[in-house]
PDB file of N, CA, C and O in Angstrom:
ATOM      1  N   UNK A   1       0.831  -1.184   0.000  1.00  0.00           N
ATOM      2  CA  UNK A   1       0.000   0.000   0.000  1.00  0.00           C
ATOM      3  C   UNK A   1       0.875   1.247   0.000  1.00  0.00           C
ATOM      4  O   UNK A   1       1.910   1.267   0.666  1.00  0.00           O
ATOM      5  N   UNK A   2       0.553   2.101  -0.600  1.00  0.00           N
ATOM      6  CA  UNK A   2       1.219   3.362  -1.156  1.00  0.00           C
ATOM      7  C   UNK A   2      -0.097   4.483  -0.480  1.00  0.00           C
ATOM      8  O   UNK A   2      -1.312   4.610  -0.632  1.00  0.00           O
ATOM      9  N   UNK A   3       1.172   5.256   0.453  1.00  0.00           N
ATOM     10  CA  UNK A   3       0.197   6.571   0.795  1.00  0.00           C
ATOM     11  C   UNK A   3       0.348   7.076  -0.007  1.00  0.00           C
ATOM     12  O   UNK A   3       1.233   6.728  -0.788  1.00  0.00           O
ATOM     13  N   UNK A   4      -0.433   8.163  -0.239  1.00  0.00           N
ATOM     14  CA  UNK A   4      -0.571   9.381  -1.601  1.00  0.00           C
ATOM     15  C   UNK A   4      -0.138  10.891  -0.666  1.00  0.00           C
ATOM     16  O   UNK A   4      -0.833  11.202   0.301  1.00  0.00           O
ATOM     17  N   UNK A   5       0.401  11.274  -0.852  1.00  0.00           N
ATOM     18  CA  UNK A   5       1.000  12.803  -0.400  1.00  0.00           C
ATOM     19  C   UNK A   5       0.515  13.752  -0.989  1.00  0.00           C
ATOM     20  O   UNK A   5       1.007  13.610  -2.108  1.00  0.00           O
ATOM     21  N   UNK A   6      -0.182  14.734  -1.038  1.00  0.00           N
ATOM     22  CA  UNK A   6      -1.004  15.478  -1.002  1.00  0.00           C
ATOM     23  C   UNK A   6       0.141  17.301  -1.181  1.00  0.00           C
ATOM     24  O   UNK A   6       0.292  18.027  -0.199  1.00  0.00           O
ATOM     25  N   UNK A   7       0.595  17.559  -2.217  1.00  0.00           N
ATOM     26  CA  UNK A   7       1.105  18.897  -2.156  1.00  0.00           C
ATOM     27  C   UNK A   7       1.056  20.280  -2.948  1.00  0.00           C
ATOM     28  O   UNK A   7       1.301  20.587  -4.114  1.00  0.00           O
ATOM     29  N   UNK A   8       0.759  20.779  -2.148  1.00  0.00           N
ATOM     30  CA  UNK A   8      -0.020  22.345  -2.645  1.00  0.00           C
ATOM     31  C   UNK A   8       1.645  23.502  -3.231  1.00  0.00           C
ATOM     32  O   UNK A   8       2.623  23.987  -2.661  1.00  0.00           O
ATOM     33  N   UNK A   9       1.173  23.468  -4.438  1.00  0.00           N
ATOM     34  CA  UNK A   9       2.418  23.970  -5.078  1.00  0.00           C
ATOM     35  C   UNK A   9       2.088  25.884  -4.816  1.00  0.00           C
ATOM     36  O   UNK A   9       1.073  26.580  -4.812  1.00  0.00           O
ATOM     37  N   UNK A  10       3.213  26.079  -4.671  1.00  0.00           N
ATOM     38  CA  UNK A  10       3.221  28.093  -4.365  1.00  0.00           C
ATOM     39  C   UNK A  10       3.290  28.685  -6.005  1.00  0.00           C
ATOM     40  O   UNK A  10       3.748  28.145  -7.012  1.00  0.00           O
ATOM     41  N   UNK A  11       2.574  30.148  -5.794  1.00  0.00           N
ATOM     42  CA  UNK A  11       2.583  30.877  -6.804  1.00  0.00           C
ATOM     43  C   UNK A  11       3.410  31.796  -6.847  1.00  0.00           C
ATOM     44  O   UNK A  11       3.616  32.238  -5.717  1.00  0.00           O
ATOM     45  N   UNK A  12       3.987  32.297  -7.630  1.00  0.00           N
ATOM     46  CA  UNK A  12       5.752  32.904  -6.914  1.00  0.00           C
ATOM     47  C   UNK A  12       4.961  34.818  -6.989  1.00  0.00           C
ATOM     48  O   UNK A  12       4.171  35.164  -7.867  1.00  0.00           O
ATOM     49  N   UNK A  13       5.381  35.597  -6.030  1.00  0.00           N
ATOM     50  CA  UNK A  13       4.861  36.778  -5.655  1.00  0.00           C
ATOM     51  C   UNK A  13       6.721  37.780  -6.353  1.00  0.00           C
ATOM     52  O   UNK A  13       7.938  37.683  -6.507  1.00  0.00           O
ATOM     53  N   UNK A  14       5.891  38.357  -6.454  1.00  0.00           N
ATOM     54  CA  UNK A  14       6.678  39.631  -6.883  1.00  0.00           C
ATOM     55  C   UNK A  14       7.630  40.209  -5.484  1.00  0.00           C
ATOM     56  O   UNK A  14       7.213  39.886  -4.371  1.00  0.00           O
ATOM     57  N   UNK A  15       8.733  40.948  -5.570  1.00  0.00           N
ATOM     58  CA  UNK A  15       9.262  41.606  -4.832  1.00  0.00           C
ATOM     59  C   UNK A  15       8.480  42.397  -4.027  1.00  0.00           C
ATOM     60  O   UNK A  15       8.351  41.961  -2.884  1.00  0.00           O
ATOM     61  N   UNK A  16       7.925  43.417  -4.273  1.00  0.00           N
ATOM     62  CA  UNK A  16       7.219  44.070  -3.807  1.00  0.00           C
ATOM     63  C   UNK A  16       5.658  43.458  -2.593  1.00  0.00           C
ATOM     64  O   UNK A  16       5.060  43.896  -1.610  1.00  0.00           O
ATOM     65  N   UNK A  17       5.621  42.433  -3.344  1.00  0.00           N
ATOM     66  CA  UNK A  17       3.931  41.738  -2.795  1.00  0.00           C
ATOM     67  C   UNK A  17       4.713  40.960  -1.480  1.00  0.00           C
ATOM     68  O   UNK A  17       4.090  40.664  -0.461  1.00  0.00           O
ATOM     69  N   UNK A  18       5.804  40.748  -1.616  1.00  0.00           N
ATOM     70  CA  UNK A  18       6.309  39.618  -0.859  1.00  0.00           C
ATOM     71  C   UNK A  18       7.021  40.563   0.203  1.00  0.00           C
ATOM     72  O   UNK A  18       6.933  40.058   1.322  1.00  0.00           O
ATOM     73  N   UNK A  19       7.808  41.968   0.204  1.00  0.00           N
ATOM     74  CA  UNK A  19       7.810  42.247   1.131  1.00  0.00           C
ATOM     75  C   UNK A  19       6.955  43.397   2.121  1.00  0.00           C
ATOM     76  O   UNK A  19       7.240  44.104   3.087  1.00  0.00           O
ATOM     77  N   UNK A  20       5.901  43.170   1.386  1.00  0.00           N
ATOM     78  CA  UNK A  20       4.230  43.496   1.737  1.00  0.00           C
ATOM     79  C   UNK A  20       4.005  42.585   2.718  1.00  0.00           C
ATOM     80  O   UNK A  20       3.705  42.972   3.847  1.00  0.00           O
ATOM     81  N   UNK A  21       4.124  41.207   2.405  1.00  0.00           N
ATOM     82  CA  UNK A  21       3.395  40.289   3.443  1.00  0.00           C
ATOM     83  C   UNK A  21       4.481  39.602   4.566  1.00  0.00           C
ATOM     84  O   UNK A  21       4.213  38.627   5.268  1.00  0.00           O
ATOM     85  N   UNK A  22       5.667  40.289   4.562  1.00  0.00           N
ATOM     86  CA  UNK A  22       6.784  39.838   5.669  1.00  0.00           C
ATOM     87  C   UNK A  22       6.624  41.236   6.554  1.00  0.00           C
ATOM     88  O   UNK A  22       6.504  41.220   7.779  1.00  0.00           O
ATOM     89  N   UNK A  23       6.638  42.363   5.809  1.00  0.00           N
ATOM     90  CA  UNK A  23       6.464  43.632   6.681  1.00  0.00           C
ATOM     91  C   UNK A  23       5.033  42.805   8.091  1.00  0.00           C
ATOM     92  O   UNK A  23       5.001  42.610   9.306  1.00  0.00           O
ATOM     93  N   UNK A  24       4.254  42.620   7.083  1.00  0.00           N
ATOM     94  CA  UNK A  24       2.574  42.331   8.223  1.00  0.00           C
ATOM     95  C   UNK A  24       2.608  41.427   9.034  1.00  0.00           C
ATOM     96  O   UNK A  24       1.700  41.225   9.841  1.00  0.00           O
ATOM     97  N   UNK A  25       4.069  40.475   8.916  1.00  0.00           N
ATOM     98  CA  UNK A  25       4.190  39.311   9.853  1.00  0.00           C
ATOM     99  C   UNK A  25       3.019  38.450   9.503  1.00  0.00           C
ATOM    100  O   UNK A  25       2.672  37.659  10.381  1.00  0.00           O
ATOM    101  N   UNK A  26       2.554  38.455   8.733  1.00  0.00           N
ATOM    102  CA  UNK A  26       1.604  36.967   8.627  1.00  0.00           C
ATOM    103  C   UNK A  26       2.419  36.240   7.085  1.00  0.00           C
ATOM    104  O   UNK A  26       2.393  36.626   5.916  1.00  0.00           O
ATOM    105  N   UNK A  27       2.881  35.436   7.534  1.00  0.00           N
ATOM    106  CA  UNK A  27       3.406  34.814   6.782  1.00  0.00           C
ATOM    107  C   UNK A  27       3.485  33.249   7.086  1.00  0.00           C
ATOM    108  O   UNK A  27       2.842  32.984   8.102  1.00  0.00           O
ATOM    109  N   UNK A  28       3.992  32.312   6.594  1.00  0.00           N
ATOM    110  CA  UNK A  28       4.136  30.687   7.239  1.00  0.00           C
ATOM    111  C   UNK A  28       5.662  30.548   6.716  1.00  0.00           C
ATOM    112  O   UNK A  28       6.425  31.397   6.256  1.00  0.00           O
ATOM    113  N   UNK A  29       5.768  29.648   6.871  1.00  0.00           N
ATOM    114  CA  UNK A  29       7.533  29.054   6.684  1.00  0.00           C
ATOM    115  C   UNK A  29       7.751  27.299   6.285  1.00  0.00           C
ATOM    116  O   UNK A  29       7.576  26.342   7.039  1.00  0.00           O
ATOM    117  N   UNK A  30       8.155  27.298   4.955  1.00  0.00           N
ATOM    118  CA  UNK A  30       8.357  25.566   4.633  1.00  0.00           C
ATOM    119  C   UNK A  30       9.531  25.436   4.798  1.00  0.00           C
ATOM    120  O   UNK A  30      10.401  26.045   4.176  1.00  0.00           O
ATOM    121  N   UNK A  31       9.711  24.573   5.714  1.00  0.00           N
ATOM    122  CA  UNK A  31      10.079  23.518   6.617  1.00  0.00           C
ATOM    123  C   UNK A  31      10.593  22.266   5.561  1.00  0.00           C
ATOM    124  O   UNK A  31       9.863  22.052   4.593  1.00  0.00           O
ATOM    125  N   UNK A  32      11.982  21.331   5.742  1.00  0.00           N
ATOM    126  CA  UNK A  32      12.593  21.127   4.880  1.00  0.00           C
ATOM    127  C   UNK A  32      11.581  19.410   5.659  1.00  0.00           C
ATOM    128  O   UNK A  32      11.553  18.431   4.913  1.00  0.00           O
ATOM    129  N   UNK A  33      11.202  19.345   6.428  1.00  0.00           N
ATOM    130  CA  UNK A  33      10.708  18.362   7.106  1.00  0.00           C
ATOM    131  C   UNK A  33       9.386  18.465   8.589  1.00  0.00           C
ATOM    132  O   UNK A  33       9.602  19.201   9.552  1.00  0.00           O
ATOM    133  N   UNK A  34       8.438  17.825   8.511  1.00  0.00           N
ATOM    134  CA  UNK A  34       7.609  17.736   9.475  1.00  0.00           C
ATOM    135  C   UNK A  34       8.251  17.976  11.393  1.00  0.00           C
ATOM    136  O   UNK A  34       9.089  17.170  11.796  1.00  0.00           O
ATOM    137  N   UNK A  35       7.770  19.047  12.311  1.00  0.00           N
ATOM    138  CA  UNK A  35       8.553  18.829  13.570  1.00  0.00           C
ATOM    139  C   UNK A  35       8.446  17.508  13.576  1.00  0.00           C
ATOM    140  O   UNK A  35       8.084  16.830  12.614  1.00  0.00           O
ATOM    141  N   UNK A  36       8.924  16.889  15.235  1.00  0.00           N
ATOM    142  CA  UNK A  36       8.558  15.934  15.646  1.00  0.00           C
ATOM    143  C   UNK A  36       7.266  15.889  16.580  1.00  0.00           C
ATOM    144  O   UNK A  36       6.613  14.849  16.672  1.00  0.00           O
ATOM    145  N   UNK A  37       6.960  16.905  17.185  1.00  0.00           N
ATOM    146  CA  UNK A  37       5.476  17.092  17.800  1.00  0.00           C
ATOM    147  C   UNK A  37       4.785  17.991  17.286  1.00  0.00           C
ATOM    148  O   UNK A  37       5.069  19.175  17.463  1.00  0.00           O
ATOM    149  N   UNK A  38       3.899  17.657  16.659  1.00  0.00           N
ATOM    150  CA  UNK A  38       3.120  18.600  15.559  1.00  0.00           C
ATOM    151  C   UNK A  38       1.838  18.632  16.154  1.00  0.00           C
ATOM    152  O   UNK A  38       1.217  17.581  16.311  1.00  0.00           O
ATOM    153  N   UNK A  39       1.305  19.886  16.555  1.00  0.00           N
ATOM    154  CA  UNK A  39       0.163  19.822  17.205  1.00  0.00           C
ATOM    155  C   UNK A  39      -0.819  20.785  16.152  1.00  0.00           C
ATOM    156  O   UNK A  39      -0.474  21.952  15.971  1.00  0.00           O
ATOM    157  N   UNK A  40      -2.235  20.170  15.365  1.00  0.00           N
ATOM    158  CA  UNK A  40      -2.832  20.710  14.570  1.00  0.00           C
ATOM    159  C   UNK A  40      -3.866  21.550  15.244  1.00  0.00           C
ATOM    160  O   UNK A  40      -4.541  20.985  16.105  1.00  0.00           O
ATOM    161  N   UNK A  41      -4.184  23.267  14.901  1.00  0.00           N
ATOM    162  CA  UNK A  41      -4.736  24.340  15.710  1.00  0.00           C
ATOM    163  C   UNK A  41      -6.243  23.867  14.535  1.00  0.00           C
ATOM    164  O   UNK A  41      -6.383  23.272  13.467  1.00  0.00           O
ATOM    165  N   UNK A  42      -7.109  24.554  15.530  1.00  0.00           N
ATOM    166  CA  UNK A  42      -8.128  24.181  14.597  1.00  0.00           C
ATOM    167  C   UNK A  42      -8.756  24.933  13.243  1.00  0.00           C
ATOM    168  O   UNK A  42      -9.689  24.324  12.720  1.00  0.00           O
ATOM    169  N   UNK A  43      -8.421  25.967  12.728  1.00  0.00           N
ATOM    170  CA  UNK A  43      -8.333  26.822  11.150  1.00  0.00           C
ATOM    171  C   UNK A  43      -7.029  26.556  10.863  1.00  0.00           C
ATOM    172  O   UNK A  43      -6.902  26.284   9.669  1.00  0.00           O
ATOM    173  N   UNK A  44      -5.906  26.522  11.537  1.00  0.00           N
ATOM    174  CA  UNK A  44      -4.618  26.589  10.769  1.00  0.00           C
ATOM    175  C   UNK A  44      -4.173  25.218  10.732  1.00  0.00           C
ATOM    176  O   UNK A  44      -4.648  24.448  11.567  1.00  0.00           O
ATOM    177  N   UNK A  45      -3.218  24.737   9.776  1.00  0.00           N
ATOM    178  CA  UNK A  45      -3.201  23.634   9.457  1.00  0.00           C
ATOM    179  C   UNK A  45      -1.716  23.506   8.727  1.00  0.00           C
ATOM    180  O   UNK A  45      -1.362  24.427   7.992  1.00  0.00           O
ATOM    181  N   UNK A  46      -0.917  22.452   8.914  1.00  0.00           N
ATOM    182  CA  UNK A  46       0.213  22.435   8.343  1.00  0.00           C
ATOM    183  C   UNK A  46      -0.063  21.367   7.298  1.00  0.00           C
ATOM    184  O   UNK A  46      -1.003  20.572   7.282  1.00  0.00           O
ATOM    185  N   UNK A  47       1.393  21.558   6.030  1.00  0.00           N
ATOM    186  CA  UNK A  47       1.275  20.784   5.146  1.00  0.00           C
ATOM    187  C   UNK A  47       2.479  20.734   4.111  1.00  0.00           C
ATOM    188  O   UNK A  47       3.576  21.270   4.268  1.00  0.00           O
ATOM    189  N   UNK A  48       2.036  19.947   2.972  1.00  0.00           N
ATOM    190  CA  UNK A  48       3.598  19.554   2.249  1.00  0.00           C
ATOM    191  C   UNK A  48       3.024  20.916   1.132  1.00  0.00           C
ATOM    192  O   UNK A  48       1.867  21.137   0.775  1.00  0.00           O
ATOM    193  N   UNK A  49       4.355  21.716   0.754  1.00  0.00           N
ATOM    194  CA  UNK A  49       4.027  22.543   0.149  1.00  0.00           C
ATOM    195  C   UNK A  49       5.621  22.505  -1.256  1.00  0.00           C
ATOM    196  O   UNK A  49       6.735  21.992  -1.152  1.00  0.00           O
ATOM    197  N   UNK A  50       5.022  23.240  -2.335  1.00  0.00           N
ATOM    198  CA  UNK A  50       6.483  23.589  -3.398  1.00  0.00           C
ATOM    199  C   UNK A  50       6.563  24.503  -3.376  1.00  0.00           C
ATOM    200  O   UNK A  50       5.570  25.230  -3.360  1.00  0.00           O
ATOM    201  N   UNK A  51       7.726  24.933  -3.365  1.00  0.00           N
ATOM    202  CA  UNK A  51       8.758  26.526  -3.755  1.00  0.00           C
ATOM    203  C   UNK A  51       8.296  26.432  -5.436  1.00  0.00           C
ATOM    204  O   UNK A  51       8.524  25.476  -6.177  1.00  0.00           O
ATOM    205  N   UNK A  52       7.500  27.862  -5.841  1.00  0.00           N
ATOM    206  CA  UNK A  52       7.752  28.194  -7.397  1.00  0.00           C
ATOM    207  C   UNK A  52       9.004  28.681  -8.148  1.00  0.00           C
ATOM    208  O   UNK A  52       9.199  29.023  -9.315  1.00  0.00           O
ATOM    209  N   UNK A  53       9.757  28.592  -7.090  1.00  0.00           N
ATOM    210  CA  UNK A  53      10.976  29.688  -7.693  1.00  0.00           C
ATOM    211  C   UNK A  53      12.268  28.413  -7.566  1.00  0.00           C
ATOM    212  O   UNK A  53      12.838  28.247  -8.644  1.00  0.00           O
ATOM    213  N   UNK A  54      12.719  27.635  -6.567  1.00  0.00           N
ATOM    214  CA  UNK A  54      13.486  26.609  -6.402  1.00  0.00           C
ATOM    215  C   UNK A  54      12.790  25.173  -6.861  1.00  0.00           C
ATOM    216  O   UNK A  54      13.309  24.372  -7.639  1.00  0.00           O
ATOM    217  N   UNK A  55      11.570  25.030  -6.247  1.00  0.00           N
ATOM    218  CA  UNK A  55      11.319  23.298  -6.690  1.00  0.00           C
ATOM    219  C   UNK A  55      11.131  22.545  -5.229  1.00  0.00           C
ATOM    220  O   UNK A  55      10.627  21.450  -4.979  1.00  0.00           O
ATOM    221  N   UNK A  56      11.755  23.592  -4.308  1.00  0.00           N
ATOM    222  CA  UNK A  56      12.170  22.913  -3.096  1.00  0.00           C
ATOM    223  C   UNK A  56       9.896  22.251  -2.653  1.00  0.00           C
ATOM    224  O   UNK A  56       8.780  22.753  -2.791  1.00  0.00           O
ATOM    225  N   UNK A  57      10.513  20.886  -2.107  1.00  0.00           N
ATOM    226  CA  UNK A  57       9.117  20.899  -1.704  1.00  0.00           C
ATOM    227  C   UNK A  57       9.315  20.069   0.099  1.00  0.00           C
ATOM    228  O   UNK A  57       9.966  19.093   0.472  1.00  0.00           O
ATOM    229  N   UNK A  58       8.455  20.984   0.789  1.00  0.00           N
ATOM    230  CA  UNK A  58       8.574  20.724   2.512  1.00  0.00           C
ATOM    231  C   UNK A  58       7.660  21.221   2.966  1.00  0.00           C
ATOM    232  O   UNK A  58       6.784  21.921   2.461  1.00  0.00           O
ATOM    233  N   UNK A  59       7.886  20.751   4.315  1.00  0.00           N
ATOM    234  CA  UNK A  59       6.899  20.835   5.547  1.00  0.00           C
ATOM    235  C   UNK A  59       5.976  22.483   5.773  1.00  0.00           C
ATOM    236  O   UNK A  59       6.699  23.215   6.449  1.00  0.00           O
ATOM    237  N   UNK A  60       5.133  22.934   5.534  1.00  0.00           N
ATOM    238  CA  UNK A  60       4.867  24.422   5.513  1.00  0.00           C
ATOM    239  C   UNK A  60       4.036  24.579   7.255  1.00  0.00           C
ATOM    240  O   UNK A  60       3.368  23.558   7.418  1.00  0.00           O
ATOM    241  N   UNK A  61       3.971  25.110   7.950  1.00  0.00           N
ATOM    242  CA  UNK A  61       3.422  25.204   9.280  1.00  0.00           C
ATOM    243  C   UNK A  61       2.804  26.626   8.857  1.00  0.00           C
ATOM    244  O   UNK A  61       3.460  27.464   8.237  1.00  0.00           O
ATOM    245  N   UNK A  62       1.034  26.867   9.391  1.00  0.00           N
ATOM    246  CA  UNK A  62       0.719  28.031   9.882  1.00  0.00           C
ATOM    247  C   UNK A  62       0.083  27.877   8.211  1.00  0.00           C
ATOM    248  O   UNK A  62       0.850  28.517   7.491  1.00  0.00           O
ATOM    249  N   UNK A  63      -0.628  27.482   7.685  1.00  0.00           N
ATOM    250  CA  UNK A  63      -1.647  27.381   6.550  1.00  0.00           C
ATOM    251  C   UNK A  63      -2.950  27.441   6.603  1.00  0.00           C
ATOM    252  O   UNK A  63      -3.589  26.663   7.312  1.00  0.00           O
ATOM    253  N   UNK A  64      -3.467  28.290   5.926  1.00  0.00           N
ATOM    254  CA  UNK A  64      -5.318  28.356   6.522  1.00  0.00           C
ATOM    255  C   UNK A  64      -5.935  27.670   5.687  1.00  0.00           C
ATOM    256  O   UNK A  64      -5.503  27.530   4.543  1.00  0.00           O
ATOM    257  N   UNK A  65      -6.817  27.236   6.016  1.00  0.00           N
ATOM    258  CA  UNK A  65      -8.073  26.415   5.006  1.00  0.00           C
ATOM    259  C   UNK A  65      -8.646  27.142   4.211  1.00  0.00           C
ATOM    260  O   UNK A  65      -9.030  26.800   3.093  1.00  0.00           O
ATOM    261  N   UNK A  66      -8.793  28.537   4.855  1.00  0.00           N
ATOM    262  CA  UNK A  66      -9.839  29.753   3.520  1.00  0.00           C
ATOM    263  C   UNK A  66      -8.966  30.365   3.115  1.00  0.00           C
ATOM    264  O   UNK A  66      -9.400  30.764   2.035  1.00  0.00           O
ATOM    265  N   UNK A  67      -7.650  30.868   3.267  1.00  0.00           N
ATOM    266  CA  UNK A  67      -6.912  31.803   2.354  1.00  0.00           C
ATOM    267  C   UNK A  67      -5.681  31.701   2.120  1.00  0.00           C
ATOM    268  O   UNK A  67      -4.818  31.102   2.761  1.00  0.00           O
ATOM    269  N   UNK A  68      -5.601  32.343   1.118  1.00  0.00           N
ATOM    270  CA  UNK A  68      -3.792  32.099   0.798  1.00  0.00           C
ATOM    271  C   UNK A  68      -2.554  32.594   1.825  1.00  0.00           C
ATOM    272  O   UNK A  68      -2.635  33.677   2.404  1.00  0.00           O
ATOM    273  N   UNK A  69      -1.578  31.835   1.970  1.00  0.00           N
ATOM    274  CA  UNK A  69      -0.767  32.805   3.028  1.00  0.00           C
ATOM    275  C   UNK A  69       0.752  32.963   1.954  1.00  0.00           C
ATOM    276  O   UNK A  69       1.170  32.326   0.988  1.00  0.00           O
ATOM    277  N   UNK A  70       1.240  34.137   2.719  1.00  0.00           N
ATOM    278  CA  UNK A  70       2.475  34.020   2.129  1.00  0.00           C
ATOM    279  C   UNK A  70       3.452  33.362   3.080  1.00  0.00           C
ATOM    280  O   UNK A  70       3.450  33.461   4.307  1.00  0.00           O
ATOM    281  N   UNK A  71       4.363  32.610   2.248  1.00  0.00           N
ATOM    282  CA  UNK A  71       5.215  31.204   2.631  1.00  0.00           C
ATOM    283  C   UNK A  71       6.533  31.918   2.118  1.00  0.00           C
ATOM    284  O   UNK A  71       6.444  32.567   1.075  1.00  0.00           O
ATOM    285  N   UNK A  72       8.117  31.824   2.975  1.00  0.00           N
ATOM    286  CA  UNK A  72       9.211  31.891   2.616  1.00  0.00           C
ATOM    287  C   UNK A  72       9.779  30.308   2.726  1.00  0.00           C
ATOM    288  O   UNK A  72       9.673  29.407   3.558  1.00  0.00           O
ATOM    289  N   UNK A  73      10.452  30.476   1.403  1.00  0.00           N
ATOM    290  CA  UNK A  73      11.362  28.890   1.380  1.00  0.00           C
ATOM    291  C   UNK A  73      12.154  28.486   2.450  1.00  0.00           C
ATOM    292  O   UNK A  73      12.660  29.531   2.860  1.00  0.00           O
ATOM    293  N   UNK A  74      12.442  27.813   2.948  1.00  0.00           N
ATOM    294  CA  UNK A  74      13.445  27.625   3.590  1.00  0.00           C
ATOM    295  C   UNK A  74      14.825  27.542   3.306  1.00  0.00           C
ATOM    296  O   UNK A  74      15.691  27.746   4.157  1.00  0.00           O
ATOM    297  N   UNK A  75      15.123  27.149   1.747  1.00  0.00           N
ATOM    298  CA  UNK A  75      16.091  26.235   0.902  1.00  0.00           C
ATOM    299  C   UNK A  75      16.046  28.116   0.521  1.00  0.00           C
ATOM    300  O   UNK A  75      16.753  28.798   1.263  1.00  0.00           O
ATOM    301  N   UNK A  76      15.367  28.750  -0.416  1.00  0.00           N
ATOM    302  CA  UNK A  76      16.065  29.460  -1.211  1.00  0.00           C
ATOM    303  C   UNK A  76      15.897  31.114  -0.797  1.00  0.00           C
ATOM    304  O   UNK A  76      16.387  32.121  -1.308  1.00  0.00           O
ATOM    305  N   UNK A  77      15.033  30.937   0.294  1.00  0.00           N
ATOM    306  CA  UNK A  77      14.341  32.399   1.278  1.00  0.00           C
ATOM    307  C   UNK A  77      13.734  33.330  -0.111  1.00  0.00           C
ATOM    308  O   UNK A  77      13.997  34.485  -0.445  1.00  0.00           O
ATOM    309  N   UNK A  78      13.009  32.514  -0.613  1.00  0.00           N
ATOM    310  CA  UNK A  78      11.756  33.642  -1.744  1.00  0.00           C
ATOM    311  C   UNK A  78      10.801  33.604  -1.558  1.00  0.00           C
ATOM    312  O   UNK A  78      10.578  32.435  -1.240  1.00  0.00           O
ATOM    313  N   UNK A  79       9.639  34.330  -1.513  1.00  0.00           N
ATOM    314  CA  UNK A  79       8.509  34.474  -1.232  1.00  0.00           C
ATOM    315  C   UNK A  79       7.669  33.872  -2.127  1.00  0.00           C
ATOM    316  O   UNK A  79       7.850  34.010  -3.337  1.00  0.00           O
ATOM    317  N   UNK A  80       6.362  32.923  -1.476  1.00  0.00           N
ATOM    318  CA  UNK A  80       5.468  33.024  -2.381  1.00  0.00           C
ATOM    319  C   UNK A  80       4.010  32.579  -1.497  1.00  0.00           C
ATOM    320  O   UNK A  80       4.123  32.090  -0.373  1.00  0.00           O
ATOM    321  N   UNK A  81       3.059  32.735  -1.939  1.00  0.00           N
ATOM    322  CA  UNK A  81       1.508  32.530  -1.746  1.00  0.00           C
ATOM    323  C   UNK A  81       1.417  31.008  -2.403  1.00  0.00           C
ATOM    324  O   UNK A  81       1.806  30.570  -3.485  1.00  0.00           O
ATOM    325  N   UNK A  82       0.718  30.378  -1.252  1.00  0.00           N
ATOM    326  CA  UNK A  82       0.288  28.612  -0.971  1.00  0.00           C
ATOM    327  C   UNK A  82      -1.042  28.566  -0.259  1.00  0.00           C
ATOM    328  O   UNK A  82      -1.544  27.483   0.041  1.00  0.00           O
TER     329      UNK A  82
END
């Protein structure tokens, strides 16, 4: 049996849009790997996410169910919306 992995690829944000949404502090962060105690909040939600700009694909923490957030890579520190 084969799990299926589930990953939400990023849309790459412009300079400007991206340090729009680091100025506001709402942002999330992918994570090259899952913590080891992962505790799920109940709107926010972590998950496997892709870098549009590297390829890099990891752990993203702090993801909402209704809206887009902006996400910095971990691997290449570029901004993008996931």
């Amino acid at each position: 049996m084969s799990e299926k992995v589930e990953v939400k690829r990023g849309v790459k944000l412009e300079a400007d849009e991206a340090q729009a949404a680091i100025a506001s502090g709402k942002f999330a962060l992918l994570l090259t790997k899952p913590p080891q105690d992962e505790v799920e909040g109940q709107y926010r939600y972590s998950g496997w996410t892709q870098c549009p700009w590297c390829g890099h694909i990891g752990w993203t923490t702090g993801l909402d169910s209704n809206f887009y957030e902006t996400v910095i890579c971990g691997a290449c520190g570029r901004a993008f919306r996931a």
